[in-house]
C-alpha positions as CSV (number, residue, x, y, z in Angstrom):
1,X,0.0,0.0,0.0
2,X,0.8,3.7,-0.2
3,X,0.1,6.9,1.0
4,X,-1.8,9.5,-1.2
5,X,-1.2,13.5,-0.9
6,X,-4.6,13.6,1.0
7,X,-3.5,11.0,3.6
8,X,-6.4,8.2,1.8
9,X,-4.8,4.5,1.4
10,X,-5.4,4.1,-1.9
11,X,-3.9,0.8,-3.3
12,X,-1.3,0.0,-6.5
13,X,-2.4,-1.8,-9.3
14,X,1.1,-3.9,-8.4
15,X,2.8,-2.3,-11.3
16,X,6.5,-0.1,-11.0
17,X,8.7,1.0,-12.6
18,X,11.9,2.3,-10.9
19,X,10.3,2.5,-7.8
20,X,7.0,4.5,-9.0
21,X,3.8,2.4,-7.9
22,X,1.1,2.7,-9.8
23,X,-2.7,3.7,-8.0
24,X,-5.4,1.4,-8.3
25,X,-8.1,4.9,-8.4
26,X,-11.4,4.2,-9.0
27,X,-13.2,5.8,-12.3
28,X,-14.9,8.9,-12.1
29,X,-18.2,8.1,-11.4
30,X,-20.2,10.2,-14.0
31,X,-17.3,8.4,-16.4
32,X,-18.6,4.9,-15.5
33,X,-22.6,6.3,-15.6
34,X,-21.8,8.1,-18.9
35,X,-20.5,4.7,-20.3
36,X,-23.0,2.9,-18.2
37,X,-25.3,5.3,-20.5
38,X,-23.4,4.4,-24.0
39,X,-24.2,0.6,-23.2
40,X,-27.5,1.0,-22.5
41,X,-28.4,3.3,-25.9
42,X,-26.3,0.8,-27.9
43,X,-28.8,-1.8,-27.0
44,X,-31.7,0.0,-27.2
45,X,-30.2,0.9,-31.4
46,X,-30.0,-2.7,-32.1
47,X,-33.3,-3.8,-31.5
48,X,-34.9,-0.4,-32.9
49,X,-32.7,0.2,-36.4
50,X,-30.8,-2.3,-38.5
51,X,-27.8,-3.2,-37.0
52,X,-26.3,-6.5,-37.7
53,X,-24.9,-7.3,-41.1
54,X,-26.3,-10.3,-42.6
55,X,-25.2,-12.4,-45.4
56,X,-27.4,-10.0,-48.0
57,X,-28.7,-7.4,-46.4
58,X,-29.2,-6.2,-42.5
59,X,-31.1,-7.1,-39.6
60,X,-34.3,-4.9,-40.0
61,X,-35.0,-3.4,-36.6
62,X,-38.3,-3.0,-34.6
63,X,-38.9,0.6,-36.3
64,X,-38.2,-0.8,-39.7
65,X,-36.5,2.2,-40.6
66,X,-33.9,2.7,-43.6
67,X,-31.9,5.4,-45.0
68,X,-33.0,3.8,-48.5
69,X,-37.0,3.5,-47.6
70,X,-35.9,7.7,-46.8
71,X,-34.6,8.5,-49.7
72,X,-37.4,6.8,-51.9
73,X,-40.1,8.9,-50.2
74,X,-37.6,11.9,-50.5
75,X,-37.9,11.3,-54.1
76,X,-40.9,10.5,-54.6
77,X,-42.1,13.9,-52.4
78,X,-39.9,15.4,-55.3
79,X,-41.2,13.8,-58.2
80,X,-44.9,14.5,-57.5
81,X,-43.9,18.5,-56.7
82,X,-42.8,18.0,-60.2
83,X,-45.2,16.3,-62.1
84,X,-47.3,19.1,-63.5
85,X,-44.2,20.6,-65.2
86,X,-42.7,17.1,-65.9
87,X,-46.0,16.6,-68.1
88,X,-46.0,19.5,-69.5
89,X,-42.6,19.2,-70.9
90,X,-42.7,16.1,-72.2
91,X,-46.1,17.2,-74.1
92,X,-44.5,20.4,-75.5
93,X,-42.7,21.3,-78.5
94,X,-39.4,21.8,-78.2
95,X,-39.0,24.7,-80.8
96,X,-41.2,26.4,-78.9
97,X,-39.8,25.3,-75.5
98,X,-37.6,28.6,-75.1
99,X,-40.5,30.9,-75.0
100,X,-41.8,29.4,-72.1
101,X,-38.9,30.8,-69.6
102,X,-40.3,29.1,-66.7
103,X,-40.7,25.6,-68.0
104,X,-37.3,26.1,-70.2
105,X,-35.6,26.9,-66.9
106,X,-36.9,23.7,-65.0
107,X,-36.0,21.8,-68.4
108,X,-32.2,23.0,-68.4
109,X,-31.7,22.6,-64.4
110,X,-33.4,19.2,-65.0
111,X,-31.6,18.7,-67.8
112,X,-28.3,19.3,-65.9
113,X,-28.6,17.1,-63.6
114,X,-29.1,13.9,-65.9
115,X,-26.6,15.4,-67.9
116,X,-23.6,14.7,-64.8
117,X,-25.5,10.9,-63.9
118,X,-25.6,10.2,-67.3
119,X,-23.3,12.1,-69.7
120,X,-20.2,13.5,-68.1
121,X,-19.0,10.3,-67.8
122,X,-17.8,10.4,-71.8
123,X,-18.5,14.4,-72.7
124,X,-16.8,15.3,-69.1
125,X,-18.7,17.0,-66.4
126,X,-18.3,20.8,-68.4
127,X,-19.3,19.1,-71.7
128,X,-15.9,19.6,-73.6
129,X,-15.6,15.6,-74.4
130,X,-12.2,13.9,-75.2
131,X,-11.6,14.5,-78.8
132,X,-8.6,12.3,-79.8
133,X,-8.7,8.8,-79.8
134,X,-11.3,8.4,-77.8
135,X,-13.8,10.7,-80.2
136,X,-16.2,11.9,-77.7
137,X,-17.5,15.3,-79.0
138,X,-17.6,18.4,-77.7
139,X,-21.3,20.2,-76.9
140,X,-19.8,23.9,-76.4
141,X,-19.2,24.8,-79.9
142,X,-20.9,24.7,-82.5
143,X,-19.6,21.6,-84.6
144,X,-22.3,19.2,-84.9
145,X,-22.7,16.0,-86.6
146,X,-26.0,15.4,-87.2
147,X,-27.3,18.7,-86.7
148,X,-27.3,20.9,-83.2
149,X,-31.0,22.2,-84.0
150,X,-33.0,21.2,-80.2
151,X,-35.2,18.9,-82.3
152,X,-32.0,16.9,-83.8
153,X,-30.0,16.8,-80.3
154,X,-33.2,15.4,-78.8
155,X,-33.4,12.7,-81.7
156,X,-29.5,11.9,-81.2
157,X,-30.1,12.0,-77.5
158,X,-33.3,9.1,-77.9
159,X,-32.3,7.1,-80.7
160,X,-28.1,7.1,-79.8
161,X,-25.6,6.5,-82.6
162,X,-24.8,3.4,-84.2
163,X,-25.7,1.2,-81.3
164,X,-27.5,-2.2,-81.4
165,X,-30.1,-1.3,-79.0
166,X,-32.4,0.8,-80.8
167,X,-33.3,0.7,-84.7
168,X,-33.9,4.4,-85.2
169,X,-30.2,5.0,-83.8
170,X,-28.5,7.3,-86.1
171,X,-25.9,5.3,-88.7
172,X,-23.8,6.1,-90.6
173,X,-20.6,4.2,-92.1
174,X,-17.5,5.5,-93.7
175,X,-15.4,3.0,-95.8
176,X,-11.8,1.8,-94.8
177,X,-10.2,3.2,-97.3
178,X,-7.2,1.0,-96.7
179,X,-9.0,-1.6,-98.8
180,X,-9.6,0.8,-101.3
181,X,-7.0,2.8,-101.7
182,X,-3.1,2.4,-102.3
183,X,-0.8,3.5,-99.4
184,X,0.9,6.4,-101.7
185,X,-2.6,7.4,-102.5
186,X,-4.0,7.5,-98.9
187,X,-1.0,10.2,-98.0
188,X,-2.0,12.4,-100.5
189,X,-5.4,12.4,-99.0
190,X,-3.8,12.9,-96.0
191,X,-2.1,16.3,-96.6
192,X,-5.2,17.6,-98.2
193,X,-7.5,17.1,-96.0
194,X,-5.4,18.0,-93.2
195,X,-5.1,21.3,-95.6
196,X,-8.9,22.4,-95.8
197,X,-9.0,23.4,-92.2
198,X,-6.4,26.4,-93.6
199,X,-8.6,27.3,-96.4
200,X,-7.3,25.0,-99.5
201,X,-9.3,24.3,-102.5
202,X,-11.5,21.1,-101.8
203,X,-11.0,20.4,-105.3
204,X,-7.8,20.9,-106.4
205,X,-4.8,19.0,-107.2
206,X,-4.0,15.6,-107.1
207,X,-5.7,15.8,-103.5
208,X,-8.3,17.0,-105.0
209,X,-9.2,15.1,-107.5
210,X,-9.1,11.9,-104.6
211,X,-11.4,13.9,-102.5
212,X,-14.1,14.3,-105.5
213,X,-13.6,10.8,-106.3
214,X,-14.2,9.2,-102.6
215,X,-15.1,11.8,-99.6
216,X,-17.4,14.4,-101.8
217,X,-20.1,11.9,-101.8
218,X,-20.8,12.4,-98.3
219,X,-18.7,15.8,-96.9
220,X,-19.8,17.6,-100.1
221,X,-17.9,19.5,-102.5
222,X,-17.2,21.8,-100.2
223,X,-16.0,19.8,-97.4
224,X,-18.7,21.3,-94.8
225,X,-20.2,18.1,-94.4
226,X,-23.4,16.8,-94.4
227,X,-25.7,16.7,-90.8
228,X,-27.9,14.1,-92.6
229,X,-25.3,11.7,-92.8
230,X,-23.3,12.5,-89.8
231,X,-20.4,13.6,-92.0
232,X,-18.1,16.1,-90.2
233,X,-17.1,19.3,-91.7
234,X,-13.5,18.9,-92.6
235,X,-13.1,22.4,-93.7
236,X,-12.7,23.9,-90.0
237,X,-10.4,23.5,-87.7
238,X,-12.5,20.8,-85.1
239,X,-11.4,17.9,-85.2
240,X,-13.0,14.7,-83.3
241,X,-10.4,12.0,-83.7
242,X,-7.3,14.7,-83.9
243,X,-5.7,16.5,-86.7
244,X,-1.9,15.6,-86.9
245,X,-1.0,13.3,-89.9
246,X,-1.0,9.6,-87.6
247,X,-4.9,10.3,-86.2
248,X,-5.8,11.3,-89.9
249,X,-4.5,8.5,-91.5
250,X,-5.8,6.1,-89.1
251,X,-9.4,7.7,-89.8
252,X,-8.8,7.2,-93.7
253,X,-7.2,4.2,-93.6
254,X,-9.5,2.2,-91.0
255,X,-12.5,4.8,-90.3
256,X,-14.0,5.2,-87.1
257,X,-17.1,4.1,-85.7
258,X,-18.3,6.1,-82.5
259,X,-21.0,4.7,-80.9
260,X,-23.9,6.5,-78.4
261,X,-26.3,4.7,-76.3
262,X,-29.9,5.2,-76.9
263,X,-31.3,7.1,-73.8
264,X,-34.5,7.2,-74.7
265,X,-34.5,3.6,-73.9
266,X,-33.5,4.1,-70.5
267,X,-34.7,8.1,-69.7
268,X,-38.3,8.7,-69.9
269,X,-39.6,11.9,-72.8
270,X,-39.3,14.3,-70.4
271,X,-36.4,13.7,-69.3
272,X,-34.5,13.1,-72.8
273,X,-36.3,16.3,-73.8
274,X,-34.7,18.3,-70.9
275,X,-31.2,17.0,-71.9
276,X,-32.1,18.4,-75.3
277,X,-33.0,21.7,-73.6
278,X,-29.7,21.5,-71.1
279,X,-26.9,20.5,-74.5
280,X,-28.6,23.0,-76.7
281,X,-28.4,25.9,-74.4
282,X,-24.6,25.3,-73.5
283,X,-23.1,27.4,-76.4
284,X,-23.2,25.7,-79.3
285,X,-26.8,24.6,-80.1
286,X,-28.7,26.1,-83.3
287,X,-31.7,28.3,-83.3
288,X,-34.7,26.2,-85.3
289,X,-35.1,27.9,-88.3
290,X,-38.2,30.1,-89.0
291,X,-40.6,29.3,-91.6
């Protein structure tokens, strides 16, 4: 035993070290009630809210409460605040969709949202894509394939491209000119179109002549493309599956063959139609001609 400062015997827990005992004190006591406390409540969670981890899922608890159950109702509080102007986007027009500024904003914050669950993924979270190899196109300018009127980026945005899912999917299919073509022949091709973007002749020269024989057909005389076909304008300077002479030749040589799912498969009209309204606003979409 050994003597505390205030003269109470207070015994060792038979520990020293170099001749210091250690004291046996007893806990605080609102320490021990406090954990006392922590017990207790821990017992009382168990049996009220899942707790124990089964082999697929959890034991359920008296209350039957879950944070997924939560969320559901969350949403579906949510989804019926929106129904009226969910309805009444999917039913209107989308040429017309602008003039209604209230219903156009719910379609573009709408439209936002499924754009980062469903989009960013390949286009990126600010819609810039990955042009390159892996050919994902960017929304922000105003470059568009098969045409960046609302009505045509909400029938890419329904139908996809050149997917398997949906019959309606946009197609279209350039040749491999590597089985067409000699190697000599496909170089030229090369240079010139890699020239267009600087203002050359379409037309002229020995490029020329290759590009009215085999690309005119579908990127027109012109080399602006066509939106009907999905032929890119080779005449700027955007380029999906890059510019410098290895990434063009591949493209001539092989072609490429992006493919799109079909989210009106997956997304109901309203919301593909509020992904329409969301792309088309970002920059680059086309105002819908007037008759």
């Amino acid at each position: 035993m050994t003597t505390h400062k205030d003269d109470k015997k207070v015994g060792t827990t038979g520990h020293n070290w170099d001749g210091i005992e250690e004291l046996n004190n007893p806990l605080p006591r609102w320490w021990l009630w406090t954990l006392y406390a922590t017990i207790a409540w821990g017992v009382v969670y168990v049996i009220l809210y899942p707790a124990w981890p089964l082999v697929n899922s959890a034991t359920g608890g008296v209350l039957g409460w879950s944070t997924r159950s939560e969320v559901a109702a969350e949403i579906a509080a949510v989804d019926a605040a929106q129904a009226g102007l969910r309805s009444e986007l999917e039913a209107t027009d989308l040429a017309v969709l602008a003039a209604n500024e209230p219903l156009h904003r719910f379609a573009v914050q709408a439209g936002a949202s499924l754009f980062a669950n469903n989009c960013a993924q390949c286009h990126g979270a600010g819609a810039a894509g990955a042009p390159g190899a892996k050919g994902y196109p960017n929304l922000l300018d105003d470059d568009w394939l098969w045409g960046g009127q609302i009505e045509e980026i909400a029938v890419t945005i329904r139908h996809g491209i050149r997917n398997e899912d949906d019959p309606d999917a946009r197609y279209s299919e350039m040749p491999a000119f590597g089985d067409i073509l000699e190697r000599a022949e496909i170089d030229t091709l090369v240079t010139h179109v890699q020239s267009l973007s600087d203002g050359a002749d379409p037309l002229a020269g020995e490029g020329g002549q290759l590009f009215a024989d085999n690309c005119a057909a579908c990127h027109g005389e012109d080399a602006k493309g066509n939106t009907d076909l999905g032929a890119p304008n080779l005449s700027d300077a955007i380029w999906l599956y890059g510019s410098d002479t290895e990434s063009v030749t591949t493209t001539i040589r092989n072609a490429r063959y992006g493919v799109m799912p079909a989210w009106g498969l997956m997304l109901d009209e309203a919301e593909v139609q509020a992904l329409a309204a969301y792309v088309h606003q970002l920059g680059g979409g086309e105002p819908t001609p007037v008759d």
